[in-house]
Backbone as a ProteinNet text record, in pm:
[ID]
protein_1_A
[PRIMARY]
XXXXXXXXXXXXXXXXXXXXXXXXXXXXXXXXXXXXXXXXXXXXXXXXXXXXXXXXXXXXXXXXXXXXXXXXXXXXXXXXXXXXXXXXXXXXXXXXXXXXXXXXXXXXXXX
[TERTIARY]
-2778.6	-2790.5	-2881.1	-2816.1	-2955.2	-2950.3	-3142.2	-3152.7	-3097.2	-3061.7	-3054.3	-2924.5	-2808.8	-2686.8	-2637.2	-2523.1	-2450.9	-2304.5	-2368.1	-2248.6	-2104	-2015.2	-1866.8	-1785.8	-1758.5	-1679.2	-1561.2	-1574	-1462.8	-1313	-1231.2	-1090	-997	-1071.4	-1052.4	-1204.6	-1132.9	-1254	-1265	-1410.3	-1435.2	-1412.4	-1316.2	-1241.2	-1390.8	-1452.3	-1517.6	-1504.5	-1397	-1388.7	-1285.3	-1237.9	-1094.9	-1129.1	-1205	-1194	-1285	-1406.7	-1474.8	-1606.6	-1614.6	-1767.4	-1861.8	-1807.9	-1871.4	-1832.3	-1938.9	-1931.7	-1863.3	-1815.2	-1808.9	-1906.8	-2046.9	-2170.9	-2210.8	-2190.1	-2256.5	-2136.3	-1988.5	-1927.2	-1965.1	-1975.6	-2009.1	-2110.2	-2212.2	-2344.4	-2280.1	-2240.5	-2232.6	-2128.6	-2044.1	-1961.3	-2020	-2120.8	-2228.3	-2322.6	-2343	-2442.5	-2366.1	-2216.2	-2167.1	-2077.9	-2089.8	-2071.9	-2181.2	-2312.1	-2422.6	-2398.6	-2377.6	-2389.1	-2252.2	-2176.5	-2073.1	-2118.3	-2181.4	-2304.8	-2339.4	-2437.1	-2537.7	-2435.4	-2375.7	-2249.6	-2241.9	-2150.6	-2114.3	-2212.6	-2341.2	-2472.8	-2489.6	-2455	-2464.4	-2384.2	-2293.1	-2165.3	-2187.3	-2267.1	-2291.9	-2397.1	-2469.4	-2579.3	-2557.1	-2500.3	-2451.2	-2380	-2269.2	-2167.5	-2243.4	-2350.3	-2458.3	-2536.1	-2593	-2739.9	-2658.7	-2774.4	-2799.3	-2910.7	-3007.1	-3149.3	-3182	-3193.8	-3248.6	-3343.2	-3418.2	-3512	-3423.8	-3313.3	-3203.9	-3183.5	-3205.8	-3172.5	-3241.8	-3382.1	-3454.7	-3414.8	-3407.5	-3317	-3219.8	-3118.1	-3007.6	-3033.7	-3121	-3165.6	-3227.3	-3296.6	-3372	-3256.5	-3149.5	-3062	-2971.9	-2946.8	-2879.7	-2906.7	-3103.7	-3127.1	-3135.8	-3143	-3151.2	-2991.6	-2920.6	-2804.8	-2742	-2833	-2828.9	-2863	-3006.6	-3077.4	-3002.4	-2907.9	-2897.9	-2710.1	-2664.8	-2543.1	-2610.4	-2712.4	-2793	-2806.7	-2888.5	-2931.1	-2798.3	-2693.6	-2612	-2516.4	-2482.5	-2438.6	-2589.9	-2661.6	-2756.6	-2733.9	-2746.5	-2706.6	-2565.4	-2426.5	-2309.7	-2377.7	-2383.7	-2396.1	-2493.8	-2591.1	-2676.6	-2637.5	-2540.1	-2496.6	-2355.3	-2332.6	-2208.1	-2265.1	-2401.4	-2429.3	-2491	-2546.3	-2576.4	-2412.5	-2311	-2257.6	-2178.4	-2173.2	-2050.5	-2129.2	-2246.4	-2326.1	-2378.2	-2318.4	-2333	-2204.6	-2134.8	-1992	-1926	-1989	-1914.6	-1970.5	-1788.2	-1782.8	-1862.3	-1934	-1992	-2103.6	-2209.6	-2308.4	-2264.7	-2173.9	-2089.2	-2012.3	-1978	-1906.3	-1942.6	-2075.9	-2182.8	-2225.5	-2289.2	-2346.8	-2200.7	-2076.4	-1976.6	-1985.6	-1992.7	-2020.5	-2081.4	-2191.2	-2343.7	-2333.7	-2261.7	-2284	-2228.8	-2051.7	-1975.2	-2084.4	-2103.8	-2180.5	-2323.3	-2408.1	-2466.1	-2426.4	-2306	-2223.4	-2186.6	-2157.4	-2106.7	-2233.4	-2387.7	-2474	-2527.8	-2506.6	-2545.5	-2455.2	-2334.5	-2241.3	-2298.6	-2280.3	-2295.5	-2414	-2551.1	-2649.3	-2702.3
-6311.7	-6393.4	-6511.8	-6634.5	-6731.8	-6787	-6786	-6769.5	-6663.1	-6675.1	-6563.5	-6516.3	-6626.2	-6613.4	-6570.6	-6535.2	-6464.6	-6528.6	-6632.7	-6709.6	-6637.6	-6733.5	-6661.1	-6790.3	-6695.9	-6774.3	-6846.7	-6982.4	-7045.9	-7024.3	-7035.8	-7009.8	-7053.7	-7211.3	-7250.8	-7186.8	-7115.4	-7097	-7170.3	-7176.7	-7296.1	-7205.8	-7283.6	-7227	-7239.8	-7141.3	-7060.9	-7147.7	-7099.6	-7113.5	-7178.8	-7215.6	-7306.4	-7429.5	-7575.4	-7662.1	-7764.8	-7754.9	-7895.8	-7781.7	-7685.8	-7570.3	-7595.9	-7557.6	-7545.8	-7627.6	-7742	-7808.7	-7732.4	-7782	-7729.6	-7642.9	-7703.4	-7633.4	-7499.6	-7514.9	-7400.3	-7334.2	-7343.7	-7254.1	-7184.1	-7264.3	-7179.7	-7067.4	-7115.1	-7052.5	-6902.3	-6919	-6811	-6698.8	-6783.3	-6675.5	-6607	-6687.5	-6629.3	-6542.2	-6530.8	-6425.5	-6322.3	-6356.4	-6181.3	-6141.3	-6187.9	-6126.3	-6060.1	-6083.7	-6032.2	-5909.8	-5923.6	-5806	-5685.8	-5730.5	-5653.3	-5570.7	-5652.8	-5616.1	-5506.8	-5509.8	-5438.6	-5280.4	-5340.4	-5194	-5124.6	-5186.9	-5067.5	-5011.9	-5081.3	-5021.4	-4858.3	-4924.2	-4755.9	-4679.8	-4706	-4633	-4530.1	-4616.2	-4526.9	-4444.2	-4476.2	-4333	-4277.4	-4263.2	-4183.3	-4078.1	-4121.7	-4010.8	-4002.1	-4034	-3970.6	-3897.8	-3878.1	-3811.4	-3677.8	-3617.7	-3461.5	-3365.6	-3485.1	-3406.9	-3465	-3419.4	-3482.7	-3579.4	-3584.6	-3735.8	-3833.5	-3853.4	-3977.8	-4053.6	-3954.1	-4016.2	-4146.5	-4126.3	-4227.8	-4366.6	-4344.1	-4467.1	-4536	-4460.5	-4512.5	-4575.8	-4510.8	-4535.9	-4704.9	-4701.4	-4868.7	-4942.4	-4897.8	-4995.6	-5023	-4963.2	-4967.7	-5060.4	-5054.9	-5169.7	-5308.3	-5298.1	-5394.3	-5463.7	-5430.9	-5472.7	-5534.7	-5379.3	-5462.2	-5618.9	-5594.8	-5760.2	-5844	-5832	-5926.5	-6005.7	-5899.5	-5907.2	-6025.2	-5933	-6035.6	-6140.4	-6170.7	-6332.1	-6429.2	-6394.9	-6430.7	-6470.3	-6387.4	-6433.2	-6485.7	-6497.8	-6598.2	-6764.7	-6749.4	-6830.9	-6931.2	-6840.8	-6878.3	-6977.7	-6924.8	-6987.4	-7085.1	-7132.2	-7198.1	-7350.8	-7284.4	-7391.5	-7463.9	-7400.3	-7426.4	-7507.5	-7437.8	-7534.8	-7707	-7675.7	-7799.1	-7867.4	-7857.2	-7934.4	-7965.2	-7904.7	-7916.3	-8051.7	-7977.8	-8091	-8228.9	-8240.1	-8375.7	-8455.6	-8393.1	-8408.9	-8436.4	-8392.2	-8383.9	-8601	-8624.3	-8736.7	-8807.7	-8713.9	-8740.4	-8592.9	-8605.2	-8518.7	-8401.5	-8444.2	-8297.8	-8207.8	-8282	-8225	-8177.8	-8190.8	-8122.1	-8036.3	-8031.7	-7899.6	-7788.4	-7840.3	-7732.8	-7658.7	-7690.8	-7639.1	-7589.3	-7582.9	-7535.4	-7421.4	-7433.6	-7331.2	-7202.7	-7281.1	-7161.8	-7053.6	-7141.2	-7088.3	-6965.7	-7036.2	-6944.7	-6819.9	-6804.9	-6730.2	-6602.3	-6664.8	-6570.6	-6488.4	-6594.1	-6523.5	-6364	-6406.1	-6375.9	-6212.3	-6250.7	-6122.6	-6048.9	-6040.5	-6023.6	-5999.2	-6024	-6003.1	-5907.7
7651.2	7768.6	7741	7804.8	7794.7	7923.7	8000.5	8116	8195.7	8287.6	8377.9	8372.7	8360.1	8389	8236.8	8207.2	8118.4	8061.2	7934.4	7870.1	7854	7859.9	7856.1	7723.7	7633.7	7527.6	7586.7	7516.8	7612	7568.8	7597.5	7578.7	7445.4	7394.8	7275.8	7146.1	7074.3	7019.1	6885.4	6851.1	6698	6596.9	6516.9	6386	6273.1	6257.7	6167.5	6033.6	5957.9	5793.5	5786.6	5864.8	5832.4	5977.5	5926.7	6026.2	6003.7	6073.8	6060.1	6093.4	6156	6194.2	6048.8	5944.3	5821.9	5706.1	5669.4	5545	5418.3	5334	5211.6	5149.9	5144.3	5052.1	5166.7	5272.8	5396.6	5365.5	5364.8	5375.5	5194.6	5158.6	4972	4968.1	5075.2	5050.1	5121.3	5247.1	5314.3	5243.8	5173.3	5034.1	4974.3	4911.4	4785.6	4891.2	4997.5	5067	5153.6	5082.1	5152.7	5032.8	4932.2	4787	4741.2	4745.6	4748.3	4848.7	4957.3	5072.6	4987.9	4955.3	4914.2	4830.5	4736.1	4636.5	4625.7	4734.2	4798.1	4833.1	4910.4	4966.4	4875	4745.2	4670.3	4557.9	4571.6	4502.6	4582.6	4748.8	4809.5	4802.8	4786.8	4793.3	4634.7	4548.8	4410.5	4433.5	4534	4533.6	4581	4728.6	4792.7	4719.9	4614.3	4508.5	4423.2	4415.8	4264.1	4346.7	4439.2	4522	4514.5	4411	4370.4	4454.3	4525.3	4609.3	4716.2	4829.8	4974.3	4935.1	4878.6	4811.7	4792.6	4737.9	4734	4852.1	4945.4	5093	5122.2	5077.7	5078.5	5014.3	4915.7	4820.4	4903	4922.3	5026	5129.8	5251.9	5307.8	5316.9	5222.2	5126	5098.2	5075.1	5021	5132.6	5207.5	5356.8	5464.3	5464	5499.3	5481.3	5359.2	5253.9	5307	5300.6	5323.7	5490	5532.9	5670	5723.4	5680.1	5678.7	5600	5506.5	5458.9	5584.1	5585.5	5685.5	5759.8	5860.8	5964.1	5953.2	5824.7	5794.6	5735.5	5708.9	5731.8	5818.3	5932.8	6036.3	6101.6	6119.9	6188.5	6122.6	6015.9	5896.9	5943.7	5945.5	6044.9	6103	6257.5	6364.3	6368.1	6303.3	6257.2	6239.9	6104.9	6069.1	6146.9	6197.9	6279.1	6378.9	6452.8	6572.2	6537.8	6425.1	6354.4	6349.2	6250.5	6235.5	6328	6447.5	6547.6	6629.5	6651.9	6759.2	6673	6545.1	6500.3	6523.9	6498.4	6492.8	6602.3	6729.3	6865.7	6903.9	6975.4	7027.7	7142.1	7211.8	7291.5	7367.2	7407.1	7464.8	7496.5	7604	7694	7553	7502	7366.5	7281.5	7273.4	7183.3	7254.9	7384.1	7484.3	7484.8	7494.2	7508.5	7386.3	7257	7135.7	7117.2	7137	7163.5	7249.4	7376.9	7460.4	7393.2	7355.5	7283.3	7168.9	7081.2	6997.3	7053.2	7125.8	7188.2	7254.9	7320.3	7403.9	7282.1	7094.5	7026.5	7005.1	7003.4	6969.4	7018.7	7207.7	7280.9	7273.4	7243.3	7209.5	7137	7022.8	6882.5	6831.4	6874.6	6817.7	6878
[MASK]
+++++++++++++++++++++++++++++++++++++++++++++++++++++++++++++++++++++++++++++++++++++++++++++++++++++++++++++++

């Protein structure tokens, strides 16, 4: 929610990875930080089928989060950059606040 009232995604929604939302180098980066996260996954996915002793749990555990945060800072990352480039990009004020709002509205979902 921002303020009191409760954003609603608007009907046209902003094309993500295919459009004008994300530069070339932002859309690269955000590749390279969920290849990393993938990374990360199947690092767990190997302890999990190796853990021989309830102590492993811990490990996993570390690496689970590890992964989590990194998901996170990535989609924060997204929308970030999206609200940056949309609201440079937009033709006029109202056109930038509609962008903006959308965007906030996914935050507001999603986080």
């Amino acid at each position: 929610m921002v303020g009191s009232r409760r954003l609603a995604l608007s009907d046209t929604p902003i094309k993500i990875v295919h459009g004008t939302a994300l530069t070339d180098v932002q859309k690269k980066d955000l590749l390279h930080r969920l290849a990393r996260v993938e990374g990360q996954i199947r690092g767990v996915q190997k302890l999990i089928a190796n853990a021989a002793v309830p102590a492993d749990c811990d490990g996993v555990a570390q690496q689970l989060a590890a992964a989590r945060k990194a998901l996170d800072r990535a989609f924060i990352t997204l929308l970030t950059d999206a609200i940056v480039t949309h609201t440079a990009a937009a033709a006029d004020p109202e056109q930038a606040q509609q962008s903006a709002r959308h965007l906030a509205a996914l935050l507001d979902k999603f986080a």
